[in-house]
C-alpha positions as CSV (number, residue, x, y, z in Angstrom):
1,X,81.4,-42.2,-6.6
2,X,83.6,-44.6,-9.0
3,X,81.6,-46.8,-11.2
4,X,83.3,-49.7,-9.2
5,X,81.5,-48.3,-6.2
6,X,78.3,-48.0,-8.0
7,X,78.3,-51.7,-8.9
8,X,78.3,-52.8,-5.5
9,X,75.7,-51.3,-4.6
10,X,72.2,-52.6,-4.4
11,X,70.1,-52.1,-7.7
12,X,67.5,-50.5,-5.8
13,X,69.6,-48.1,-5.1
14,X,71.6,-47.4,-8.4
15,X,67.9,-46.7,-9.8
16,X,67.2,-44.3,-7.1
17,X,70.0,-42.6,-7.6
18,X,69.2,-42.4,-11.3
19,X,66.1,-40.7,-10.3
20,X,67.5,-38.4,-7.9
21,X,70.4,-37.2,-10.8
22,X,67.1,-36.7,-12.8
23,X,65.5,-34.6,-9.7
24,X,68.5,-32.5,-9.8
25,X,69.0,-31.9,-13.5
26,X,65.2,-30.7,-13.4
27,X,63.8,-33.4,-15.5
28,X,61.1,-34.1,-12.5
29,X,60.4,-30.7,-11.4
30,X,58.3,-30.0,-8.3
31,X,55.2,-32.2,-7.9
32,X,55.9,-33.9,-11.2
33,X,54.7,-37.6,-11.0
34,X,58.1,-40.2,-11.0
35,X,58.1,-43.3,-13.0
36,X,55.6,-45.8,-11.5
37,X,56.3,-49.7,-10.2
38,X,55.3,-50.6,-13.4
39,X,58.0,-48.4,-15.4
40,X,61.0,-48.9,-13.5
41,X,60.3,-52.9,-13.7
42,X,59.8,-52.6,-17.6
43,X,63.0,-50.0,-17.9
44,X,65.2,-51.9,-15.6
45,X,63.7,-55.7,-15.8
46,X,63.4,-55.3,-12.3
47,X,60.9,-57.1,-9.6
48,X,58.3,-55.3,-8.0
49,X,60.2,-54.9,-5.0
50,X,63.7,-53.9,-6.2
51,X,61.3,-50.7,-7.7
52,X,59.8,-50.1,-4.7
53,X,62.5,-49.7,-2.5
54,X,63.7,-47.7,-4.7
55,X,61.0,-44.9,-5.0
56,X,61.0,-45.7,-1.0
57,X,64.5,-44.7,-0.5
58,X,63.4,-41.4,-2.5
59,X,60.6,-40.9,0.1
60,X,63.0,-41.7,3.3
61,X,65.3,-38.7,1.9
62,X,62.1,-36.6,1.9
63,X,62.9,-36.0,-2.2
64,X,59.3,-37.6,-3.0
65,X,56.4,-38.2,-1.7
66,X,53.5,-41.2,-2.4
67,X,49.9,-39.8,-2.8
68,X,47.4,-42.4,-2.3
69,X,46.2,-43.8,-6.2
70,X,47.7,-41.7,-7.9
71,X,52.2,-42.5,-7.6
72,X,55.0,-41.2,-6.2
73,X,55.4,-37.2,-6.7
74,X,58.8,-35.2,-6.6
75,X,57.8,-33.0,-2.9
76,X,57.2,-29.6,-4.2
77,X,58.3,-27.7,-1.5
78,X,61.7,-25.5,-0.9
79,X,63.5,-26.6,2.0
80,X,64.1,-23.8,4.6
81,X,67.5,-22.2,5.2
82,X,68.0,-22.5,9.0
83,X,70.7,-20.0,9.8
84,X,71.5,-21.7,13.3
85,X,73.9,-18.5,14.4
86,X,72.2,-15.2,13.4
87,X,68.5,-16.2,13.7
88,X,69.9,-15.4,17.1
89,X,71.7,-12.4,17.4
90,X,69.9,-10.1,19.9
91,X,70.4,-7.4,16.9
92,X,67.1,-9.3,15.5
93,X,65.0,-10.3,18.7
94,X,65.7,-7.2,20.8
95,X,64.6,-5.0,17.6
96,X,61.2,-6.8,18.2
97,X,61.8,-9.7,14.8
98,X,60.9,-13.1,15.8
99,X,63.8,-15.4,15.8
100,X,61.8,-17.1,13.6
101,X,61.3,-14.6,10.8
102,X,64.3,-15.0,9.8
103,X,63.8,-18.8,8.5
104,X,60.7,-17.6,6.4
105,X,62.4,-15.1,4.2
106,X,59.2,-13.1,3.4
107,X,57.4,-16.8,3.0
108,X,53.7,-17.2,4.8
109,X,55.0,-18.2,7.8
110,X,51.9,-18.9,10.6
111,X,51.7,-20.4,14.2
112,X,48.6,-22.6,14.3
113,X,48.6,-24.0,17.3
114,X,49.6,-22.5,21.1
115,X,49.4,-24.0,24.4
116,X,51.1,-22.3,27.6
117,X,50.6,-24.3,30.5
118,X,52.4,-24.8,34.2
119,X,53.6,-28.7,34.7
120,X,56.0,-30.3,37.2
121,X,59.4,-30.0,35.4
122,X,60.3,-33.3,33.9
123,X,63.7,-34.9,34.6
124,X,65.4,-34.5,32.2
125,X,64.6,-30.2,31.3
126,X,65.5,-30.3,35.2
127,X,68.7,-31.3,34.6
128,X,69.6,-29.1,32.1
129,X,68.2,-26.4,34.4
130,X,69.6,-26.9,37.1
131,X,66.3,-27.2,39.0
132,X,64.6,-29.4,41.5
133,X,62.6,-32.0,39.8
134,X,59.5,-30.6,41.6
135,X,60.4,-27.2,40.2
136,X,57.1,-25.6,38.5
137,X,57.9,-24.7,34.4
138,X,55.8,-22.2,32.4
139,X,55.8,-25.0,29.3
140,X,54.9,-23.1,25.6
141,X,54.3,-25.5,22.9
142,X,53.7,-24.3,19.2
143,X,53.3,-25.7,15.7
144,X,54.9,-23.8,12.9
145,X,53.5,-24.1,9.5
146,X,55.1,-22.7,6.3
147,X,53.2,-22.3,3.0
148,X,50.5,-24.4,4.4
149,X,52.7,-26.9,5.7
150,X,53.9,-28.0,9.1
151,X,57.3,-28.1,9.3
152,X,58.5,-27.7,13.1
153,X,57.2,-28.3,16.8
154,X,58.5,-26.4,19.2
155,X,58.4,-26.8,23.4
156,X,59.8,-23.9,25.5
157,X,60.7,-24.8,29.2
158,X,61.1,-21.5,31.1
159,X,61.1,-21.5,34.6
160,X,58.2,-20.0,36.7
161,X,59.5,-18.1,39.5
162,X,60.9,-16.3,36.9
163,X,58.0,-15.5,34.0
164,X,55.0,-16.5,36.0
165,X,52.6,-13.1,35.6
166,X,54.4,-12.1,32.4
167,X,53.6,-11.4,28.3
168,X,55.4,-15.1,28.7
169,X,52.7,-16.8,29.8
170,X,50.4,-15.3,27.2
171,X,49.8,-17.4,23.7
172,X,50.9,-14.1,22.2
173,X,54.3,-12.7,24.0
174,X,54.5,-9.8,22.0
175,X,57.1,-8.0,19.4
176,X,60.4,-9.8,19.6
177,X,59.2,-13.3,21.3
178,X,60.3,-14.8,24.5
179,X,64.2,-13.6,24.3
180,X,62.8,-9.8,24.4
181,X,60.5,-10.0,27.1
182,X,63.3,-11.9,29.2
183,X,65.5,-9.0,28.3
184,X,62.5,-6.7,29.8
185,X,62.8,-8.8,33.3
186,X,66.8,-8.3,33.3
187,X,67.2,-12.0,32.1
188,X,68.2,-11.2,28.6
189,X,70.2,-14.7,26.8
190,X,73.6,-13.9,26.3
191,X,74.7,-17.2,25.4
192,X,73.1,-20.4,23.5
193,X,74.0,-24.2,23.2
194,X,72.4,-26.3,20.7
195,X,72.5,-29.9,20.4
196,X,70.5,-32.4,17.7
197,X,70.5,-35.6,16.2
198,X,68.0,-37.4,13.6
199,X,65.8,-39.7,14.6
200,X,62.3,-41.4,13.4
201,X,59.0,-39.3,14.7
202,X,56.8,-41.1,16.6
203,X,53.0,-41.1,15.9
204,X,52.1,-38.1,17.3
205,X,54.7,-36.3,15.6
206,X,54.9,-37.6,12.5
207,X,50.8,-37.3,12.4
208,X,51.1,-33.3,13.5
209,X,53.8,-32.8,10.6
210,X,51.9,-34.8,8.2
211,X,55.6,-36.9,7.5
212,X,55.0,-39.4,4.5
213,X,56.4,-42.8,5.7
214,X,60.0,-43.7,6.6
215,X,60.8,-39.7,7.0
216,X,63.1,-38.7,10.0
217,X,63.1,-35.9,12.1
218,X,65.6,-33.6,13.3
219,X,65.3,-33.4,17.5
220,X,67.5,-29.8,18.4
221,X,67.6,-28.6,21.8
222,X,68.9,-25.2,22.8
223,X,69.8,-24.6,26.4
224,X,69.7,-20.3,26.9
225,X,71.8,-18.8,29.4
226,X,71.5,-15.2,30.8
227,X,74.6,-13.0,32.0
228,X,74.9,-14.9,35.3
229,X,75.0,-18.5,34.1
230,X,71.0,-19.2,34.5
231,X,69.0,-21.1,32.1
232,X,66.4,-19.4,31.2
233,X,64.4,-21.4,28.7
234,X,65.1,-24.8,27.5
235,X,63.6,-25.3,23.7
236,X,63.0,-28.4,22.3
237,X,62.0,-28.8,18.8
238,X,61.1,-31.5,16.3
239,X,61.9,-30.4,12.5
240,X,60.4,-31.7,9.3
241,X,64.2,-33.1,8.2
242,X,63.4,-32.6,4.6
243,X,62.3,-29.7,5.1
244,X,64.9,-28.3,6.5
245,X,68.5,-26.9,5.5
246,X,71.1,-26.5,8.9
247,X,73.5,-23.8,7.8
248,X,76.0,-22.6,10.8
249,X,78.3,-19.6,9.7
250,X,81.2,-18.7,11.8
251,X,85.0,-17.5,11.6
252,X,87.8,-19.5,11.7
């Protein structure tokens, strides 16, 4: 960025930038407390305000994180590496590794919370499959926590006629996860399409990923097809944005 470009910007933010160029050069280090209200208006002869929106903007980018009477910390944990392409590869899943394994890289990585239930699709997973809107789902939902913190729900649409009786329906589904015991009924995914955008959490969420204030989530979908064109599961999942590092690697 010029130092024309720089100018024109809002001094909130030229002083969170200075802070985030100080995050990076390892000044602050992980959980290291940032300058307060009170220092950035005596450094910068700044009001109240102008300082915090600018340890605020630090907050919304999920850099730093306010802990209640005691300031605003640098967030001490490492973002995860989300390999979009071959956390899916059937090399992994049909070996029996979790899809999911592959994000943790030898990190604690636990499920705390399961629920498998049967519901009356809704409209818009029907779509997407294809289905009647009175078409029965097997519905999974999970919460993914990663050295101690939550980082990711997930919701798993799968249709019923198809799993209903199956390791699929159990809160455990066994080595491999979902995509291996579809392989076992002949309804292996041979194909994926995922979709996101960012957003703001609601209440729930936000409350369930412990999100400090003004932190967005990432919403990603993925539709999975088997050989034949069916979708087999429809996976919605709400990511921890600052948490979280997108990588897709493909050829040319």
């Amino acid at each position: 960025m010029s130092s024309r470009e720089t100018g024109r910007q809002p001094k909130y933010q030229r002083i969170a930038a200075e802070l985030r160029a100080a995050v990076d050069a390892g000044r602050y280090g992980p959980g290291d407390r940032l300058p307060g209200e009170n220092d950035l208006m005596a450094e910068h002869g700044i009001a109240r305000m102008t300082a915090r929106q600018a340890l605020g903007l630090l907050q919304a980018e999920g850099i730093a994180e306010a802990r209640r009477g005691a300031g605003v910390f640098v967030r001490d944990f490492r973002p995860i590496r989300r390999r979009g392409i071959e956390r899916l590869a059937r090399a992994g899943w049909g070996e029996g590794r979790s899809v999911w394994a592959a994000d943790a890289e030898g990190r604690e990585l636990t499920v705390d919370s399961v629920e498998v239930t049967h519901e009356v699709a809704a409209a818009s997973v029907a779509a997407v499959m294809g289905l009647d809107e009175t078409a029965s789902l097997c519905v999974r939902r999970r919460r993914f926590v990663l050295d101690g913190k939550p980082v990711l729900l997930s919701t798993s649409y799968l249709p019923a006629d198809l799993v209903t009786g199956t390791p699929i329906t159990r809160p455990d589904t066994g080595p491999g996860g979902v995509y291996a015991r579809l392989a076992d009924l002949g309804h292996a995914p041979v194909r994926f399409r995922e979709e996101l955008r960012s957003r703001m959490p609601d209440q729930d969420e936000a409350a369930r990923l412990s999100l400090p204030p003004g932190v967005p989530v990432i919403h990603l979908a993925r539709t999975a097809f088997d050989a034949e064109g069916r979708v087999v599961e429809v996976n919605e999942m709400i990511l921890d944005s600052a948490a979280y590092v997108l990588e897709y690697d493909f050829e040319a």
